[in-house]
C-alpha positions as CSV (number, residue, x, y, z in Angstrom):
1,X,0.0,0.0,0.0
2,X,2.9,2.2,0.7
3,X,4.4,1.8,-2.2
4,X,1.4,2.6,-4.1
5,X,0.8,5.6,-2.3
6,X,4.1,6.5,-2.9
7,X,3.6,6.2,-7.0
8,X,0.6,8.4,-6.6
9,X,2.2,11.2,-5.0
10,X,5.1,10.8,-7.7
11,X,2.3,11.1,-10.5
12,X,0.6,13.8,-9.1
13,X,4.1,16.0,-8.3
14,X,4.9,15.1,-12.5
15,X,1.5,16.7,-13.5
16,X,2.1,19.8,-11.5
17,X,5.6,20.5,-12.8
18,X,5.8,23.0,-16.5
19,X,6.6,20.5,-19.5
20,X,9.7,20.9,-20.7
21,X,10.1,23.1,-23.8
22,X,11.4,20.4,-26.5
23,X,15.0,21.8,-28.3
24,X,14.3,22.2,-32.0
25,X,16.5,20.5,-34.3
26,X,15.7,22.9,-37.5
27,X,18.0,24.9,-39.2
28,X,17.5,28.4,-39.0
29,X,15.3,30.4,-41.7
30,X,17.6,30.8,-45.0
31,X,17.6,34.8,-44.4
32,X,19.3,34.3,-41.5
33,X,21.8,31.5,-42.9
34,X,25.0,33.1,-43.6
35,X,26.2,32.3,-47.3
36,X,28.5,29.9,-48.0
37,X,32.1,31.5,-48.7
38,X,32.7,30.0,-51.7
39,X,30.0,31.9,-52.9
40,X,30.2,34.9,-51.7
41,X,30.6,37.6,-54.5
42,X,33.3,40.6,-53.2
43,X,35.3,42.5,-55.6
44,X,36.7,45.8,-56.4
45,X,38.8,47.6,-58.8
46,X,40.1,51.8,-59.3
47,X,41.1,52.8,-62.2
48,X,42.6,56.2,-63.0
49,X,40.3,58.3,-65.6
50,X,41.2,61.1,-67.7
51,X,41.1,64.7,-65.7
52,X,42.5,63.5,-62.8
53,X,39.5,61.7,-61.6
54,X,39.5,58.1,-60.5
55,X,36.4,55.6,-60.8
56,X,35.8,53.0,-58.1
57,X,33.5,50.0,-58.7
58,X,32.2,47.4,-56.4
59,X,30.3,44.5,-56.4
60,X,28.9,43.0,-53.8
61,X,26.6,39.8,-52.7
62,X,25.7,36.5,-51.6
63,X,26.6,35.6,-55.1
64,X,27.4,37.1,-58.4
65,X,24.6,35.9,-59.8
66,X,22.8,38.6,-57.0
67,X,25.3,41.3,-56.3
68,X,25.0,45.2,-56.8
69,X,27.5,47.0,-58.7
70,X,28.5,50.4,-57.2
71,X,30.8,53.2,-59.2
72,X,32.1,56.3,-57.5
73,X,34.1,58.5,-59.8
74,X,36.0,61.6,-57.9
75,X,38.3,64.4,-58.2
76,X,41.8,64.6,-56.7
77,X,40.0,66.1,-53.6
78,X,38.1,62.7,-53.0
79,X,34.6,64.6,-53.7
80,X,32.2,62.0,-55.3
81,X,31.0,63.6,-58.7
82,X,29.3,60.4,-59.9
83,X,27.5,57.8,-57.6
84,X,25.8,55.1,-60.0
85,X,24.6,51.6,-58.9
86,X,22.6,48.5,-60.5
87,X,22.3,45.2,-60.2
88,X,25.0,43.3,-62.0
89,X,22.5,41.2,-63.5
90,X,20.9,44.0,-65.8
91,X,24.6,45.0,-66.3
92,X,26.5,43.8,-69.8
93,X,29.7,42.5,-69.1
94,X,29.1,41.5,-65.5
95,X,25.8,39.7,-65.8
96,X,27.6,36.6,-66.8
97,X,30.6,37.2,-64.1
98,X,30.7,33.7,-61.6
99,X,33.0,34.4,-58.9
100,X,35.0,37.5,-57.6
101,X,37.8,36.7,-59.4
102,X,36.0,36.8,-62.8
103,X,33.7,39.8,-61.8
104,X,36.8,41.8,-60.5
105,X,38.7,41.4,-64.4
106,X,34.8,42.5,-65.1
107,X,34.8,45.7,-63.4
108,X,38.1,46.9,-65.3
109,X,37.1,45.8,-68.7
110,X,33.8,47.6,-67.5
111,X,35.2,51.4,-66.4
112,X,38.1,51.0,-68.3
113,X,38.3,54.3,-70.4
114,X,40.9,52.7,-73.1
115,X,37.8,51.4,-74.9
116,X,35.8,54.4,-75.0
117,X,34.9,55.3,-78.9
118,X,33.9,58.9,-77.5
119,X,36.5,59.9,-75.2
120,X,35.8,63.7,-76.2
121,X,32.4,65.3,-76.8
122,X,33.7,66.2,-80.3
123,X,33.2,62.4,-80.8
124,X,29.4,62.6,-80.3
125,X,27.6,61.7,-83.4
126,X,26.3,65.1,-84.8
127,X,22.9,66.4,-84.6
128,X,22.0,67.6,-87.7
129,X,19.3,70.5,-88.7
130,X,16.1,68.4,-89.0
131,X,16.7,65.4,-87.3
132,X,14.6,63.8,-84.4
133,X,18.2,62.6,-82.8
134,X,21.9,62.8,-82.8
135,X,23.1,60.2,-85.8
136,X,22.5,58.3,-88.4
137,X,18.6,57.0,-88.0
138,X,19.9,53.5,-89.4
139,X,22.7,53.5,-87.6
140,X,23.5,50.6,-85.7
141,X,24.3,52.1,-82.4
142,X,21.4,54.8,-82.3
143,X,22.4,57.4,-79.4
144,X,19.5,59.1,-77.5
145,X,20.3,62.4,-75.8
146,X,19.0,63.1,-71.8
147,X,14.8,63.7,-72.6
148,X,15.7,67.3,-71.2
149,X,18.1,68.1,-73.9
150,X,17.3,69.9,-77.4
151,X,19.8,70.3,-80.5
152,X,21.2,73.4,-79.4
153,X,22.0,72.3,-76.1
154,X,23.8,68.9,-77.6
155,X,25.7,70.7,-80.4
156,X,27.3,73.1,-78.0
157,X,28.8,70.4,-75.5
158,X,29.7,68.5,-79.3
159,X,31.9,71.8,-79.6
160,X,33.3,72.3,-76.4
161,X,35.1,69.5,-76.7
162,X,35.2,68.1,-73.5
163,X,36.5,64.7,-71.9
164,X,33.8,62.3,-72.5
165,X,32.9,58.8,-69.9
166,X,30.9,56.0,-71.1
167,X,30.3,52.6,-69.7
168,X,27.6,49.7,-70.2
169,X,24.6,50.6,-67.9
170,X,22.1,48.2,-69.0
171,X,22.5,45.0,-71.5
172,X,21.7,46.8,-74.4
173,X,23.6,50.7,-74.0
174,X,25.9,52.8,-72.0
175,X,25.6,55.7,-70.2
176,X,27.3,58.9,-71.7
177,X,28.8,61.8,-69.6
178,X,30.9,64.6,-70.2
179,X,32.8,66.6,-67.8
180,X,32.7,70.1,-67.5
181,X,33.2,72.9,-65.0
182,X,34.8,70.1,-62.6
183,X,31.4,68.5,-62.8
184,X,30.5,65.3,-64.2
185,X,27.2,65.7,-66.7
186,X,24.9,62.4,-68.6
187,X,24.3,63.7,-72.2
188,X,23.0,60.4,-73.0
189,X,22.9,56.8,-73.9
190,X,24.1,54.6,-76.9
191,X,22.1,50.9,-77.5
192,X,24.4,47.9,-78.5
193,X,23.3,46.9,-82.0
194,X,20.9,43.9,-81.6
């Protein structure tokens, strides 16, 4: 009898204690995973650009496949005259980049002034007296001027002569900017043929 009376009590002291709160076994929710390191994209380049300036890009991400791609050209006094950003998959010539290493020779071949076709606003294709745009109408790289912008406006910059920046801010065109009283300026964009 004792020993029955003894179980009871034991029963009844188990059902008055709190349950225990059972330890979860799950991973935590992928947003808080951190990223693998192998797949982490991180990679950055300078480059020196004509008047003194330099242009910084930098790409950034849990992958390349998802980074942003950041450019920040300034002036020998470190003022930022240009702040652009996008991400790298909208961007030609980084869209396809895998791994830092690959999207770090990217960003040079991307800001890399050696391969501008305009580096002076001379270089713009002309606006002539008549015409809807700047150009050829056939041509195969059709250049479209800021919507702000009217002939006048483009044909003077096309005579000052001024150093000229381009780079590929979309698949299918680059961005266009002159620089002029220590100010960097869009003027436009050019498509890719295609």
């Amino acid at each position: 009898m004792k020993i029955l009376l003894a179980a009871a009590s034991l029963l009844v002291v188990a059902a008055c204690q709190p349950a225990a709160t059972p330890v979860s076994e799950a991973k935590p929710p992928a947003d808080q995973a951190a990223a693998p390191a192998s797949t982490v994209c991180s990679a950055s380049i300078d480059l020196a650009w004509p008047a003194e300036l330099t242009a910084s890009a930098i790409a950034t991400g849990p992958s390349c496949e998802k980074a942003a791609v950041l450019l920040v050209v300034r002036n020998d006094e470190q003022d930022p005259l240009l702040v652009w950003s996008s991400p790298t998959s909208d961007v030609f010539g980084l869209y396809d980049r895998t791994d830092s290493a690959a999207m770090t020779a990217g960003l040079k071949e991307w800001i890399d002034q050696a391969s501008n076709n305009m580096p002076s606003s001379s270089k713009l294709p002309e606006w002539k007296a008549g015409a809807e745009a700047p150009g050829d109408a056939a041509s195969e790289f059709p250049f479209h001027v800021e919507e702000w912008m009217d002939r006048d406006t483009y044909e003077a910059i096309r005579k000052e002569d001024l150093v000229t920046f381009m780079f590929p801010q979309g698949r299918e065109s680059a961005a266009v900017f002159v620089y002029r009283d220590l100010q960097i300026e869009p003027v436009g964009i050019q498509q890719f043929p295609g």
